[in-house]
C-alpha positions as CSV (number, residue, x, y, z in Angstrom):
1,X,0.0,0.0,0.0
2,X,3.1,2.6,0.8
3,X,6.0,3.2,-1.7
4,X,9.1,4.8,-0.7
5,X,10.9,7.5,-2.6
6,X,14.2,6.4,-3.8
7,X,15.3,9.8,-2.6
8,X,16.3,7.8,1.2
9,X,19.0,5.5,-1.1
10,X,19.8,6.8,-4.4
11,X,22.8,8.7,-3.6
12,X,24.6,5.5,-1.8
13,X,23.5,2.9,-3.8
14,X,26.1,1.0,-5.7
15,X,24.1,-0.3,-7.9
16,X,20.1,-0.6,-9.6
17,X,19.6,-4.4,-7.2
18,X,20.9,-3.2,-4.2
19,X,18.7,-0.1,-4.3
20,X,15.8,-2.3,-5.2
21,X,16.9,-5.1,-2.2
22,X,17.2,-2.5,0.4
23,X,13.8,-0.9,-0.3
24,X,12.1,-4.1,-0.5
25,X,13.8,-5.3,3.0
26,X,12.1,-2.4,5.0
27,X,8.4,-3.9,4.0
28,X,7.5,-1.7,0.7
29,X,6.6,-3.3,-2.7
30,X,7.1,-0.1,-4.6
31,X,9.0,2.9,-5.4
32,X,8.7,6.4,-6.2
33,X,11.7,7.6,-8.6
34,X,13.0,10.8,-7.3
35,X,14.4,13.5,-8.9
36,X,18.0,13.0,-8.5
37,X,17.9,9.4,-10.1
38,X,20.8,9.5,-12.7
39,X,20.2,8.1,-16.1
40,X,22.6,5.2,-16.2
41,X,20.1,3.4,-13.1
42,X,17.2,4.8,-15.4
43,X,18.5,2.4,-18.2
44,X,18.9,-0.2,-16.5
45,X,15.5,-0.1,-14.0
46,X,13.9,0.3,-17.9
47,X,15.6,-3.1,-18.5
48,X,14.5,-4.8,-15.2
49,X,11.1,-3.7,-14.8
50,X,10.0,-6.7,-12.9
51,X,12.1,-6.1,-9.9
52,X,9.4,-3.8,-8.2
53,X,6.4,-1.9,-9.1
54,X,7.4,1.8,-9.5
55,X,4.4,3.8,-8.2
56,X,5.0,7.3,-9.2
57,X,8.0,9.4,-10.7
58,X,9.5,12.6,-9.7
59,X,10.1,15.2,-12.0
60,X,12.7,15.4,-13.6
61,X,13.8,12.2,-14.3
62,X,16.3,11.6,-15.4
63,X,18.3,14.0,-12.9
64,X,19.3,16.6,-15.2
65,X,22.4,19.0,-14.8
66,X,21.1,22.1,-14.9
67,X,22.9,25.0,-17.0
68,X,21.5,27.9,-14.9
69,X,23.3,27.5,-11.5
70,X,20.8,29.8,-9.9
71,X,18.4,27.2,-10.4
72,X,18.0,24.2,-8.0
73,X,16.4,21.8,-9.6
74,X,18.0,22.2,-13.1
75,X,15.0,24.0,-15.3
76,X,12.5,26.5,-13.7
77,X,8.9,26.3,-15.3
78,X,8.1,29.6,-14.1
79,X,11.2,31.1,-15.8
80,X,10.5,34.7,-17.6
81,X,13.5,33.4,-19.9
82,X,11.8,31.3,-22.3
83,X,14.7,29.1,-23.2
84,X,15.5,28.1,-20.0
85,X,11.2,27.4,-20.0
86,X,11.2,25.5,-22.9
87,X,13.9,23.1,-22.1
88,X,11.7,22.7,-18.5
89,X,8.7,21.5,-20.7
90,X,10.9,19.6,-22.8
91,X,12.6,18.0,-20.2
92,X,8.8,17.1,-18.4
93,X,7.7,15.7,-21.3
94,X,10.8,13.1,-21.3
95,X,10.1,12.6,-17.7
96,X,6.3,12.1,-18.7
97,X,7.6,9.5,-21.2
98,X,10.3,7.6,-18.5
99,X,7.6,7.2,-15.9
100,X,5.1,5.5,-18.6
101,X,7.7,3.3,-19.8
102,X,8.5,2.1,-16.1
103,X,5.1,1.4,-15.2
104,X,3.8,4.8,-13.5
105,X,0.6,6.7,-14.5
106,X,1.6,10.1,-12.1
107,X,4.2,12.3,-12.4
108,X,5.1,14.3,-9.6
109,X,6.3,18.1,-10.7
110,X,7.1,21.2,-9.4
111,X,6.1,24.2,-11.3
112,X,8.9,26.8,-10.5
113,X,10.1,29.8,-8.3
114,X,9.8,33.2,-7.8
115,X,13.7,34.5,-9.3
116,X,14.5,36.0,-5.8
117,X,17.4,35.4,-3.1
118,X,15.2,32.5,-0.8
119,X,15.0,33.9,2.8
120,X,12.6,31.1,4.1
121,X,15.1,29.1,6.2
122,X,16.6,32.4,7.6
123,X,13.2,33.5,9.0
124,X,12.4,29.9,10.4
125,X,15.8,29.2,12.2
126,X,15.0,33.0,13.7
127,X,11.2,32.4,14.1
128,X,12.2,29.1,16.4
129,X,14.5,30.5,18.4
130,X,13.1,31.7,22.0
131,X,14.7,34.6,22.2
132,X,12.2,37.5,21.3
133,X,14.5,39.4,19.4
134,X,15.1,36.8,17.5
135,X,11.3,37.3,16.6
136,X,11.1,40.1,16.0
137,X,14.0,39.7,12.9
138,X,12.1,36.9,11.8
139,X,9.4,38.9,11.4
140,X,11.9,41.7,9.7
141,X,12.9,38.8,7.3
142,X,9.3,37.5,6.0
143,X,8.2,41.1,5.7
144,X,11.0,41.6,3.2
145,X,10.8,38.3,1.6
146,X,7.3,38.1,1.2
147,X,7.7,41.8,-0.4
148,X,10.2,41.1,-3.1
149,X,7.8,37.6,-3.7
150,X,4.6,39.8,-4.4
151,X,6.6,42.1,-6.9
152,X,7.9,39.5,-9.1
153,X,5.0,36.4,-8.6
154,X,2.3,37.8,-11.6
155,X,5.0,38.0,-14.0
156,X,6.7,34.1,-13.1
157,X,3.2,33.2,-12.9
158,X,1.8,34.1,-16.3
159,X,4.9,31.4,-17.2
160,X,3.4,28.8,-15.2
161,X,0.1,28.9,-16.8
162,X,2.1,29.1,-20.2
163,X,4.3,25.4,-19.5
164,X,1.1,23.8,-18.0
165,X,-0.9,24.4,-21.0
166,X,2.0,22.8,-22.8
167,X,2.4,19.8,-19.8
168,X,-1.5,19.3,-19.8
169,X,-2.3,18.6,-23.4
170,X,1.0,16.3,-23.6
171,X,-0.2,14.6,-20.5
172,X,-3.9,14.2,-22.2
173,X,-1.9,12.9,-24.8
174,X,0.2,10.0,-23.3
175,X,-2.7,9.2,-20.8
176,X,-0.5,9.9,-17.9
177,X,-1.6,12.4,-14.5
178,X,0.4,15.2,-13.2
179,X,0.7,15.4,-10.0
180,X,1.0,19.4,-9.1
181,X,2.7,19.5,-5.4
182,X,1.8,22.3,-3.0
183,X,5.2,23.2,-1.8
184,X,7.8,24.4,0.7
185,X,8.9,27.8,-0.1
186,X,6.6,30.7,-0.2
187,X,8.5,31.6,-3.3
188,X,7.5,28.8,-5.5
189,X,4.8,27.6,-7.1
190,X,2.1,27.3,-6.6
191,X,0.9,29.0,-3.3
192,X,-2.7,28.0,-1.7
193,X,-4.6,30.0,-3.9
194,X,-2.7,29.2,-7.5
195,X,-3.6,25.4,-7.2
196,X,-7.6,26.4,-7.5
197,X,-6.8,28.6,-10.3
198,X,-4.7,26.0,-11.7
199,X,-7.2,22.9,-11.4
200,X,-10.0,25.6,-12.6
201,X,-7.7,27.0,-15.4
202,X,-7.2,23.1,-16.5
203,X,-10.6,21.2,-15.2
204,X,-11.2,18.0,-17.7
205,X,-7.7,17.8,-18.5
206,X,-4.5,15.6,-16.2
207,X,-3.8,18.0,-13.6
208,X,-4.3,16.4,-10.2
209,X,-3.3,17.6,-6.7
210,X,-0.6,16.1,-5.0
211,X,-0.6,16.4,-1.0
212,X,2.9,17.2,0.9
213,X,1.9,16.1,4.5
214,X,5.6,18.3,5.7
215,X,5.5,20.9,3.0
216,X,1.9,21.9,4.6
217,X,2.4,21.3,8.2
218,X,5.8,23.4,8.7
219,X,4.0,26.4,7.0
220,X,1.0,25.9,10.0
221,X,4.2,26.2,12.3
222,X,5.4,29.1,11.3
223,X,1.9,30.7,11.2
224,X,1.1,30.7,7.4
225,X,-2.0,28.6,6.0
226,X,-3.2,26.0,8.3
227,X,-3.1,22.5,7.0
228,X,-6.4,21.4,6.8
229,X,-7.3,23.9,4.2
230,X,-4.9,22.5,1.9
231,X,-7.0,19.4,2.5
232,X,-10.2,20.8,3.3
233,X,-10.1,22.3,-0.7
234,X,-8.1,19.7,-2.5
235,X,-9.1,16.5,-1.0
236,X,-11.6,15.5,-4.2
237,X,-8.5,16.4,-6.3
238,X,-5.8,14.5,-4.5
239,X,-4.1,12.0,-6.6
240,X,-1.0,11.6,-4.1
241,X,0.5,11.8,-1.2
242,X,4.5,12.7,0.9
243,X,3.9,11.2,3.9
244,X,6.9,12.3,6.1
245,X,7.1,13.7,9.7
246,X,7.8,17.3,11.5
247,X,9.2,18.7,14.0
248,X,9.0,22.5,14.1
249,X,10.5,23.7,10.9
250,X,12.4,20.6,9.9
251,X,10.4,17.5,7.6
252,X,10.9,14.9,5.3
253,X,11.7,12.3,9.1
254,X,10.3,8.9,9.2
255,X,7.0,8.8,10.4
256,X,6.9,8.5,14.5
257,X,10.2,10.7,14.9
258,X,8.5,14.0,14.7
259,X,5.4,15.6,16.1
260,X,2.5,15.1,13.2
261,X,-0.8,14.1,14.2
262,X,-1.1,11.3,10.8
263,X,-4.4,10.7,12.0
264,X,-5.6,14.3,11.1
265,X,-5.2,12.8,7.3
266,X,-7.6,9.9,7.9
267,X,-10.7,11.6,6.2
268,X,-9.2,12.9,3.4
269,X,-7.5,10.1,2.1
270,X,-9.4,7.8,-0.6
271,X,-8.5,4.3,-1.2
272,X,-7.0,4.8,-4.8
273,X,-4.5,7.8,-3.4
274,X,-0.8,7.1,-4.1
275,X,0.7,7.2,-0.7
276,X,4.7,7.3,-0.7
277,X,7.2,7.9,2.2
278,X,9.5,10.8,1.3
279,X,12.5,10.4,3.9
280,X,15.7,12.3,3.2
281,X,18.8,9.7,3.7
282,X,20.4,10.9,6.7
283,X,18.1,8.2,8.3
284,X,18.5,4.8,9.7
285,X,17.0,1.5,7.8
286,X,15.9,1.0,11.2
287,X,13.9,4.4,11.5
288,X,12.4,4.2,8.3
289,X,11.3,0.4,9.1
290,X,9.5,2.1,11.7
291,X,8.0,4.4,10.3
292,X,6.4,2.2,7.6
293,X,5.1,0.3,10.6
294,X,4.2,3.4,12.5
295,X,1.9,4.7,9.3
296,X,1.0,1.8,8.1
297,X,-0.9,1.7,11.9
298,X,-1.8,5.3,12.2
299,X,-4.0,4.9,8.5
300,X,-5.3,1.8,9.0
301,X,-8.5,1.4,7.7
């Protein structure tokens, strides 16, 4: 029923079986490819695709080097340069076509940033700390952050709408969903209110909603949307779901080593929902082997 995002092992695993053994020892039958997976594993999981069910894909996959160093996750969909856009549509499109070919019928994407210096961590690490000066600069930092968002967002977001007109009517196309994640930074896309005009903008066609149980509950923490309305609105559009613990600002731990309530999930989740762990790989086998077992417990039906 749970898959687990090769994102925990990729980066230490010497090889396409070991990967595969190590994920299938901690209790999961599937796998979500993330978006660091290099090619040379992508050949060869395209020539073994009995070994285990891959149950999403990440874009981009292949990883891709990106060309624009500003950039973090090689091409930015919400780019005002349009050739550094176009090779992000072109490179989703490939990634549409790898996740068919191993199996998958949802691809996970991102749509893009805001072209600003990213301030977010700086105002959590100050907005955590007890001391209340420390407060009162984190409040300093998000009031300056969240300015230099608003001025540039209508411009980067007029490219969004462009590359998922282009994404959508490929996806329609190959028969394959998109999953569009909610997401971590305030300055990328897209924010609470962009996924309704999104899904609206794009109703009938393969744009789903895909759920980010950290992404959501860290910006509760630090007083931004609450994280029921994320669910309370996009529930009947959910097509997926990271599942990963909190605690304060930090995410992506094993279920059971944070603070998240899982249980607050329970009637928003439908049976056919893609549910994958998304655990970043500074943690144990052990940890993550209990928190399959912890949410496999908390979600039971």
């Amino acid at each position: 029923m749970y898959s687990l995002s090769t994102v925990w092992n990729v980066n230490r695993s010497h090889s396409l079986i070991a990967l595969i053994e190590e994920i299938k020892s901690l209790g999961f039958s599937s796998m979500e490819i993330n978006f660091t997976f290099p090619q040379s594993l992508l050949a060869e999981l395209k020539a073994n695709k009995n070994l285990i069910k891959v149950s999403s894909v990440h874009n981009y996959c292949p990883a891709l080097e990106s060309t624009y160093p500003k950039i973090k996750e090689a091409f930015s969909l919400a780019a005002i340069d349009e050739e550094e856009r176009a090779l992000a549509v072109k490179h989703t499109k490939i990634s549409m076509d790898n996740a068919l070919s191993l199996g998958a019928k949802v691809l996970v994407v991102h749509l893009g940033q805001v072209e600003i210096i990213c301030r977010y961590r700086e105002f959590i690490n100050l907005f955590f700390k007890p001391d209340p000066q420390a407060k009162k600069q984190a409040e300093e930092v998000k009031k300056i952050y969240f300015r230099e968002i608003a001025e540039k967002r209508d411009k980067h977001f007029s490219q969004v709408l462009k590359s998922v007109e282009e994404i959508n009517s490929y996806a329609v196309k190959q028969n394959i969903q998109i999953g569009m994640e909610n997401r971590f930074y305030p300055r990328e896309f897209p924010n609470i209110d962009e996924i309704d005009l999104i899904l609206k903008k794009f109703k009938g066609g393969n744009i789903g909603y895909w759920h980010d149980v950290g992404h959501a509950q860290v910006r509760e923490n630090v007083g931004l949307e609450k994280h029921e309305e994320y669910l309370k609105r996009y529930a009947p559009f959910m097509i997926g779901i990271h599942l990963h613990d909190v605690l304060k600002g930090q995410d992506h731990k094993p279920p059971s080593l944070g603070e998240f309530d899982f249980k607050r999930l329970i009637p928003f989740l439908k049976k056919d929902i893609i549910r994958v762990l998304e655990i970043h790989n500074i943690f144990s086998a052990a940890e993550v082997r209990k928190g399959h077992e912890f949410i496999t417990s908390c979600l039971a039906e």
